[in-house]
C-alpha positions as CSV (number, residue, x, y, z in Angstrom):
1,X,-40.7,123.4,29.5
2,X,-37.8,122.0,31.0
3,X,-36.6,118.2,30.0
4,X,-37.5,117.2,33.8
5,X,-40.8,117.2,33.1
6,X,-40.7,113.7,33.0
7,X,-39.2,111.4,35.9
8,X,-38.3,108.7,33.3
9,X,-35.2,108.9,32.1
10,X,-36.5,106.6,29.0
11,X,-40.4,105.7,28.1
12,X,-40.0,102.5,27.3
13,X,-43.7,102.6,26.1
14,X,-43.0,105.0,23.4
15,X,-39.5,103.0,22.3
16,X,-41.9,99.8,21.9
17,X,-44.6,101.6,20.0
18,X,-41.2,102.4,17.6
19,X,-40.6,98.6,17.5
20,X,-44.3,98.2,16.8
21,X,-44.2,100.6,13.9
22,X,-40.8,98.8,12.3
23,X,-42.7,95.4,12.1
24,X,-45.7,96.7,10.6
25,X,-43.9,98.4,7.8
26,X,-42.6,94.8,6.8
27,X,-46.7,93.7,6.1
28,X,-47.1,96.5,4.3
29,X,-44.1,95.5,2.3
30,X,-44.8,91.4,2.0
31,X,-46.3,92.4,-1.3
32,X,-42.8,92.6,-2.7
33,X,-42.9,88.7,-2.8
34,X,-45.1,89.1,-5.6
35,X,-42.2,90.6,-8.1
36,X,-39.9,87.2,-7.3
37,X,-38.7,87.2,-10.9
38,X,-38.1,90.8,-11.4
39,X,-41.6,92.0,-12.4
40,X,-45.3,92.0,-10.7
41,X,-46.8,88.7,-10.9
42,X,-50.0,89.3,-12.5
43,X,-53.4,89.2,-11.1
44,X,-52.0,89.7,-7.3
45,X,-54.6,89.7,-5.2
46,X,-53.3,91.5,-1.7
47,X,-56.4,89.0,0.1
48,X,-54.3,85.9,-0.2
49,X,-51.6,87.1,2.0
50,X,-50.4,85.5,5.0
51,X,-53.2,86.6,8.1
52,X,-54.9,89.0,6.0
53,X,-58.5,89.2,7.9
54,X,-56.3,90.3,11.0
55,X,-53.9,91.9,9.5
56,X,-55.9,93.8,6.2
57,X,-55.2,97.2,8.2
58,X,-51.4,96.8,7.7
59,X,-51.4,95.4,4.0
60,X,-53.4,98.2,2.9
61,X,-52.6,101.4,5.3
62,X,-48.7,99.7,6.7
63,X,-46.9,102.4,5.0
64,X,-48.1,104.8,7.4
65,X,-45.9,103.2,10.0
66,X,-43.1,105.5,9.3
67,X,-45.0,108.6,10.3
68,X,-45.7,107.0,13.9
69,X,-41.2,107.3,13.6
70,X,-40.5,110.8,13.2
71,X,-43.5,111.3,15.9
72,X,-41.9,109.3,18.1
73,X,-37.8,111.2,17.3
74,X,-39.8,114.6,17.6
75,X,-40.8,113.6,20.7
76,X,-38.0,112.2,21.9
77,X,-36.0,115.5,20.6
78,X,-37.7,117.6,22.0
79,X,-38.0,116.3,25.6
80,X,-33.7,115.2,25.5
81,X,-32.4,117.7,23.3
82,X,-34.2,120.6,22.7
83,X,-32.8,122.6,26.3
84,X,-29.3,121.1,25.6
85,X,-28.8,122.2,22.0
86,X,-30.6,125.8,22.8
87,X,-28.3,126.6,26.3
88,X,-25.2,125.3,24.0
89,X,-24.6,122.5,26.4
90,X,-24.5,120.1,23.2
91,X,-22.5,121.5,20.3
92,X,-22.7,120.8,16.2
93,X,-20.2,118.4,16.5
94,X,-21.4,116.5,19.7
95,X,-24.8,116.6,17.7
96,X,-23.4,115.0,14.6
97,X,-21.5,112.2,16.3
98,X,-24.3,111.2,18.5
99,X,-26.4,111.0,15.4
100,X,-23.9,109.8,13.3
101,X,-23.1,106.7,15.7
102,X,-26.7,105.7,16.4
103,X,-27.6,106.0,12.5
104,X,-24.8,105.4,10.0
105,X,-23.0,101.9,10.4
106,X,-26.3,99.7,10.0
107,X,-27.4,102.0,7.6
108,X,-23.8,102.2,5.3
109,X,-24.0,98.2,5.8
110,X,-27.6,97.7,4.4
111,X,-27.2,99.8,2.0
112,X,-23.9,98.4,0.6
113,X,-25.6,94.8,1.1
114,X,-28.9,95.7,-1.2
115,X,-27.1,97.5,-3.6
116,X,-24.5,93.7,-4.6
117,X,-28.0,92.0,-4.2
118,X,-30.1,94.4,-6.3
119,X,-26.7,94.7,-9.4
120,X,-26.9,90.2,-8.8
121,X,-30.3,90.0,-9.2
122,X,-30.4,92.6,-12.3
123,X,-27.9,90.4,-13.7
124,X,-30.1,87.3,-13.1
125,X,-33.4,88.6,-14.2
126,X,-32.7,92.3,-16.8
127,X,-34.7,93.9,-13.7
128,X,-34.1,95.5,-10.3
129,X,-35.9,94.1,-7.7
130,X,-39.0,96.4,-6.2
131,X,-36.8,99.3,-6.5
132,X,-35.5,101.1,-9.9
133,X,-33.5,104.3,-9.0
134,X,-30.1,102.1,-8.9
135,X,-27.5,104.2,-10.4
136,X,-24.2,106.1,-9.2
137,X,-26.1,109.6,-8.5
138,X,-28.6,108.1,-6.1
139,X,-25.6,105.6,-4.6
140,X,-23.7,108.7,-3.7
141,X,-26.6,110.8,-2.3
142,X,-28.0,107.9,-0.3
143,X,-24.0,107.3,1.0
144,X,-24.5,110.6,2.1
145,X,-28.1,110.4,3.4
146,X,-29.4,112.7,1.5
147,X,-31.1,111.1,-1.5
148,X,-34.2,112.4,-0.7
149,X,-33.7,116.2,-0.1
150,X,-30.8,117.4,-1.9
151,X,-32.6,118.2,-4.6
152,X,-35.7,116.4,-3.1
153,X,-36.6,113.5,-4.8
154,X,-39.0,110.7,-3.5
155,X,-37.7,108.0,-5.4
156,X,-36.5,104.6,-3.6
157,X,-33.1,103.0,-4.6
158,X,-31.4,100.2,-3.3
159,X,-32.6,99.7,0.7
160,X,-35.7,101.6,-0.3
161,X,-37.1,101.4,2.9
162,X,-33.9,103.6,4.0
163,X,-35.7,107.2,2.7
164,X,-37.1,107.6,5.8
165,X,-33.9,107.9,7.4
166,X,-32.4,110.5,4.8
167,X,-36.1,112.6,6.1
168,X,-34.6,111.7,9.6
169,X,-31.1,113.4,9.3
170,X,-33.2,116.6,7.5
171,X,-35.4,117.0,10.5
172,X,-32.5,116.7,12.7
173,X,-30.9,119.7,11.2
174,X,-33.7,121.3,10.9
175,X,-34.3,121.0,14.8
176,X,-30.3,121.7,15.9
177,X,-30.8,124.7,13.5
178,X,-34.0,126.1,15.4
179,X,-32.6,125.1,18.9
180,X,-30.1,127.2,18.4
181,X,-31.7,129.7,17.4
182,X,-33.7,129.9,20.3
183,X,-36.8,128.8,18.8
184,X,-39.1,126.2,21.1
185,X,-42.1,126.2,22.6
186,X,-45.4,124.6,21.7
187,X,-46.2,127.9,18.9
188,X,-43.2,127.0,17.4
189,X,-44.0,123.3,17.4
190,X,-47.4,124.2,16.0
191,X,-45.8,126.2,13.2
192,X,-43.2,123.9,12.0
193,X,-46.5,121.3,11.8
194,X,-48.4,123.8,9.9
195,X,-45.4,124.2,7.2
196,X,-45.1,120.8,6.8
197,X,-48.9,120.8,6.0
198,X,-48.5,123.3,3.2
199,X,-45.5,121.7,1.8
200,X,-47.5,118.1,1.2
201,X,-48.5,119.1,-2.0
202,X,-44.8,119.7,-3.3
203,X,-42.8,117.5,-1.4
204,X,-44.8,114.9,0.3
205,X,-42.3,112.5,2.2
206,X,-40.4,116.0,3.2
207,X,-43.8,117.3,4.5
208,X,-44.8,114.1,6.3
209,X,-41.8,114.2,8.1
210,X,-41.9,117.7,9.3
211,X,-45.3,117.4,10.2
212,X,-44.8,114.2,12.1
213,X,-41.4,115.5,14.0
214,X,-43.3,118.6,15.3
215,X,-46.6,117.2,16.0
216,X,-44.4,115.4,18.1
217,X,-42.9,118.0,19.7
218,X,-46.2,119.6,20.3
219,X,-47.3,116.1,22.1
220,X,-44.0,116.5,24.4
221,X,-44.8,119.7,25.7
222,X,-48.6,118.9,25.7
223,X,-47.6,115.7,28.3
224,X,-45.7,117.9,30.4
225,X,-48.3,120.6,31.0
226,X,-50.9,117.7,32.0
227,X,-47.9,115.8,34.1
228,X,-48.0,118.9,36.3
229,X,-51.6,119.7,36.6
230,X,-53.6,118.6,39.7
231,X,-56.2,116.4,37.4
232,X,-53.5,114.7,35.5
233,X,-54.2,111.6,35.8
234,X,-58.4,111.8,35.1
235,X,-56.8,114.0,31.9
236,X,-54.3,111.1,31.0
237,X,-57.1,108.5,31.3
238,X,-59.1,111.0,29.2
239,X,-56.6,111.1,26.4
240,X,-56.2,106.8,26.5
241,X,-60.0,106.8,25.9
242,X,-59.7,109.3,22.9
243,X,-56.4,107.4,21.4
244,X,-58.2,104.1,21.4
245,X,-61.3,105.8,19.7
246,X,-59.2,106.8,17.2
247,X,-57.5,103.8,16.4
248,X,-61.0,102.2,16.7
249,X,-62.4,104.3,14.0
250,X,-58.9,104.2,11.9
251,X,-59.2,100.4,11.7
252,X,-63.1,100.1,11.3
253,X,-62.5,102.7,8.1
254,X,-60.0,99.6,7.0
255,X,-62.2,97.0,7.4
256,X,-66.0,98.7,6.9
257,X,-65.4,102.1,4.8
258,X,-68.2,104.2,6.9
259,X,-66.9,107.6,6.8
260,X,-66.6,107.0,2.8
261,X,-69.8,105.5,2.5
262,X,-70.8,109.1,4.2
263,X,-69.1,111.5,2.3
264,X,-70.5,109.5,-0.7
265,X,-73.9,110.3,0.5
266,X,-72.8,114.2,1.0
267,X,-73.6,116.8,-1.7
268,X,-71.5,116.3,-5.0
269,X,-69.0,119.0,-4.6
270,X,-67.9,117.7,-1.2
271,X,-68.2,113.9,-2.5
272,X,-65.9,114.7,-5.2
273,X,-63.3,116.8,-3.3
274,X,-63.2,113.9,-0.8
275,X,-62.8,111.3,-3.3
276,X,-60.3,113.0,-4.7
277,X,-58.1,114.0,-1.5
278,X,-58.7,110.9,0.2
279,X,-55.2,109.4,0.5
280,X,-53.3,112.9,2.4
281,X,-57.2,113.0,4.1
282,X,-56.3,109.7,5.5
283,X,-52.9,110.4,5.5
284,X,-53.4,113.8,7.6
285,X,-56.0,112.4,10.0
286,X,-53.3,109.6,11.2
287,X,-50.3,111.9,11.6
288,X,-52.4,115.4,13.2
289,X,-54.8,112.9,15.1
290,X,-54.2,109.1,15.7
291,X,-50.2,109.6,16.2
292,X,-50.6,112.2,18.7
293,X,-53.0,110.7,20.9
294,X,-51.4,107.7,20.8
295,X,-47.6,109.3,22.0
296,X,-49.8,111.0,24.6
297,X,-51.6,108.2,25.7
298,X,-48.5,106.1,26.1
299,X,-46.2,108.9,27.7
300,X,-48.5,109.6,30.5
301,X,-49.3,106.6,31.6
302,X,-46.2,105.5,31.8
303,X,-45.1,108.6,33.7
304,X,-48.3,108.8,36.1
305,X,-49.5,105.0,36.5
306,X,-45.9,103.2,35.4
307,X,-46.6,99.7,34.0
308,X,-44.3,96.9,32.6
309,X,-43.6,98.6,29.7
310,X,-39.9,97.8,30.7
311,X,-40.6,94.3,29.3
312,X,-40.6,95.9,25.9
313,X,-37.3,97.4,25.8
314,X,-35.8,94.7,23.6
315,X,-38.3,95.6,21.2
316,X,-37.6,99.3,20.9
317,X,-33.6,98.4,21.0
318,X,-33.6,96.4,17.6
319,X,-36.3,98.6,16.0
320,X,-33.8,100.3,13.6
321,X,-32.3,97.1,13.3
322,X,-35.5,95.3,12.2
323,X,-36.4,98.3,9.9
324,X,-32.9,98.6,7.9
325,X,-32.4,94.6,7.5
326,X,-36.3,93.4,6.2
327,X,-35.8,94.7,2.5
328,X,-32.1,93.3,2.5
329,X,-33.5,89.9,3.5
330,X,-36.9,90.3,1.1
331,X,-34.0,90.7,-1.3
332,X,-32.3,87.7,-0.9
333,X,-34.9,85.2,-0.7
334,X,-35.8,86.8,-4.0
335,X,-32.5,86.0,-5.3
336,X,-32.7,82.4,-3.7
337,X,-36.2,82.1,-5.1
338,X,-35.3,82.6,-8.7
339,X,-32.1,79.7,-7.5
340,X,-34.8,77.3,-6.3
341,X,-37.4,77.9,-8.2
342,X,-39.4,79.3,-5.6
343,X,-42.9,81.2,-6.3
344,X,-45.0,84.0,-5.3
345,X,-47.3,81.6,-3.6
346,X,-44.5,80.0,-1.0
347,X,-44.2,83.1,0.5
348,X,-48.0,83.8,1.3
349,X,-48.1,81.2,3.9
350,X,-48.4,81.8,7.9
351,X,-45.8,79.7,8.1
352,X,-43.4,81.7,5.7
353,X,-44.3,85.0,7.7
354,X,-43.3,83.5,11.3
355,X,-40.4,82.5,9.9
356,X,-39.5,85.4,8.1
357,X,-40.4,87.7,11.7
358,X,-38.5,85.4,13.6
359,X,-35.6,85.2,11.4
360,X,-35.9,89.5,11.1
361,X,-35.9,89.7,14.8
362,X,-33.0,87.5,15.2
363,X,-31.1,89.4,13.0
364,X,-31.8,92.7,14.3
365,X,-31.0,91.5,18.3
366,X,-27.5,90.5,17.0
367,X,-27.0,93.3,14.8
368,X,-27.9,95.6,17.7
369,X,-25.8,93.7,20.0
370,X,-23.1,92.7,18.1
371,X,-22.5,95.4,15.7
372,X,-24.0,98.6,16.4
373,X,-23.6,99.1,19.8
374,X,-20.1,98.4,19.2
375,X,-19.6,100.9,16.7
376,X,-21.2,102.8,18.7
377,X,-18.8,102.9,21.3
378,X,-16.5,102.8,19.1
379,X,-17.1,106.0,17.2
380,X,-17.9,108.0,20.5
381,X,-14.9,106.6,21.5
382,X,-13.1,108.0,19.0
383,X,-14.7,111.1,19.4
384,X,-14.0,111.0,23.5
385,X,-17.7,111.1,24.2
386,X,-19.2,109.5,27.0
387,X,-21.3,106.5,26.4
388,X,-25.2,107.1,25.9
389,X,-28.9,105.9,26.3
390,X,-30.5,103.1,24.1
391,X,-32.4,106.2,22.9
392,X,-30.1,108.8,21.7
C-alpha cells in the first residue's frame, strides 16, 4: 500500500490519543509521591490518591500507556516512511537527523536535569529518588539512547520514564533496516508482531515494543484496505463499536474482575496457568487487541467522517514534552518537599493533581514552542533539510 492511502496529511485523532497516553502515564506514576524522603512510605494505600474511583484504571493498569506509543510511531511509520525509506527517497542520514531532531534535545535536557536532581537528593536523603541504576555506565548508555538494548537491560535510571524512548530509537532501526530491505506488507507486519511475542519472555520492554510498533503497522495497512472498499464506512463504524467494547470490558476487568472471577471457576490446570500469566495475559490482550482497535477506530473516522479532531492538535504537539518533563518535576517537588517539610499526604489531594497537570502542560507547550521546535530547525538547518510536520 502506497502512503496516499489516506487524504490527511496528519490524523490529528491518533496524535491526541498520543497526548492522551502521556498524561495517563503520569497517574500511574503519582505513586512516586509516596517515597518523598527517599524510601516507600509504609502502609501506602494506592485508594487514597487523588480521583481514584474515576481514575482506579490508570493507578493500577497506567503503565500500559506506553504501549498505546510505539502503536501509535508504527503507525505513523509505516503510513510516512515505510515507501520513502524502501524506494531510497529518504537515506540513513536524512533518517537519523529527522529522528535525531524530533527526539534528542528534550530528551539530553531531561536527562541532564534528573540526573543533578537525583545526585542532590542522594545527597539530602543516602537514597535515589524512585530510581536506583544512577551510575556512569547507565549515564553514558542513556546519553546515547541506548540503555535499554545494548546489552538489554530493563532497569530505570535517572528520567526513568525515558526507557521507552531508548525502545523507540531500537524500533526505528529496526524499521529503516527492513525498509530497506524491501520488507513491508501486512505478513511482514504480522511477523515482526509475532517475534516480539516470543521474545516477552526474555526481554519484555524490547518485546512490547516490537509488538506494539508492528501491530501498528499491521493497523495502517488494515485502515487502508477498508478506506478503499465500497462498505467502508459501515466497516469503520463496525470497528468503533468493537474498540469501545473493548475498552468497555478492559475497564470493567479494572473495576469488577469478571473474567478472573471466571477463570477462577475454570478447571484447576487452566485456573492456575491463568493466575499465573495474568499480567503479559493482560498485558497481551491490550497491545494485540484494545490498541489496535482503538488506532483503527480513530484513523478511519477521521479519514471517512472527519471530525474536530483538529482541536486536539495542541495536545498531540506537547505529548513528548509532557512525557519527558513529569518525572523531572515529581523530582523536584520531592526535593522541595524534604526543604518544606512536605508529606506523602499533600500530594494526594485533587487540588495537588490540577495543579501539578496544569503546571506539566504548561511546561511542555513552552518547551515545545520555545525549545524544541527551535532546535529543531535548528539542527535540520544545519543539516540543510527542509522543515517538517508536527509528526515526523
Amino acid at each position: 500500500m502506497k502512503s496516499s492511502a489516506f487524504k490527511a496529511k496528519r490524523l490529528y485523532s491518533i496524535d491526541a490519543l498520543r497526548g492522551m497516553a502521556a498524561l495517563a502515564v503520569v497517574v500511574w506514576h503519582w505513586q512516586h509521591f509516596y517515597a518523598l524522603g527517599g524510601r516507600w512510605a509504609t502502609n501506602w494505600n494506592r485508594a487514597d490518591q487523588p480521583f481514584f474511583p474515576v481514575l482506579k484504571p490508570l493507578y493500577l493498569q497506567g503503565w500500559m500507556a506506553v504501549d498505546l506509543f510505539f502503536a501509535v510511531s508504527g503507525f505513523v511509520f509505516f503510513w510516512l516512511y515505510l515507501d520513502p525509506v524502501a524506494e531510497r527517497k529518504i537515506g540513513a542520514g536524512k533518517f537519523a537527523v529527522q529522528r535525531f531532531s524530533r527526539l534528542y534535545p528534550i530528551y539530553v535536557l531531561t536527562l541532564l536535569v534528573a540526573a543533578t536532581l537525583e545526585i542532590l537528593f542522594r545527597r539530602t536523603t543516602g537514597n535515589y529518588f524512585i530510581f536506583e541504576a544512577n551510575d556512569w555506565r547507565h549515564f553514558v548508555a542513556s546519553l546515547f539512547l541506548v540503555q535499554q538494548w545494548l546489552p538489554p537491560d530493563e532497569s530505570q535510571s535517572f528520567n526513568g520514564p525515558d526507557w521507552a524512548v531508548s525502545i523507540e530509537v531500537l524500533l526505528y532501526v529496526i524499521f529503516y533496516a527492513g525498509a530497506r530491505l524491501g520488507l513491508r506488507g501486512p505478513l511482514y507486519a504480522a511477523l515482526m508482531v509475532l517475534l516480539g511475542v516470543l521474545v516477552f519472555p526474555r526481554e519484555g520492554q524490547i518485546a512490547r515494543g516490537i509488538m506494539g510498533f508492528f501491530m501498528g503497522g499491521l493497523v495502517y495497512y488494515a485502515c487502508a484496505s477498508i478506506a478503499a472498499n465500497a462498505r467502508a464506512k459501515s466497516l469503520a463504524v463496525t470497528i468503533a463499536a468493537a474498540a469501545l467494547l473493548s475498552w468497555i470490558l478492559a475497564i470493567v476487568e479494572v473495576y469488577l474482575g469478571p473474567i478472573q472471577a471466571l477463570f477462577q471457576t475454570a478447571p484447576q490446570p487452566i485456573a492456575h496457568f491463568f493466575a499465573a500469566n495474568a499480567y503479559w495475559i493482560y498485558l497481551f490482550g491490550f497491545i494485540l487487541v484494545v490498541c489496535p482497535l482503538t488506532l483503527t477506530a480513530l484513523a478511519l473516522h477521521e479519514e471517512l467522517f472527519g471530525g474536530p479532531y483538529a482541536r486536539l492538535a495542541s495536545l498531540g504537539d506537547i505529548s513528548y514534552s509532557t512525557y519527558m518533563v513529569h518525572f523531572p518535576m515529581q523530582l523536584s517537588l520531592a526535593l522541595l518537599a524534604l526543604h518544606f517539610g512536605w508529606r506523602p499526604a499533600d500530594f494526594m489531594t485533587g487540588l495537588a493533581m490540577i495543579l501539578f497537570y496544569g503546571g506539566m502542560i504548561l511546561l511542555g507547550a513552552l518547551s515545545y514552542n520555545y525549545f524544541e521546535r527551535p532546535m529543531q530547525a535548528l539542527i535540520r538547518g544545519r543539516a540543510k533539510m527542509p522543515a517538517l510536520s508536527t509528526v515526523q
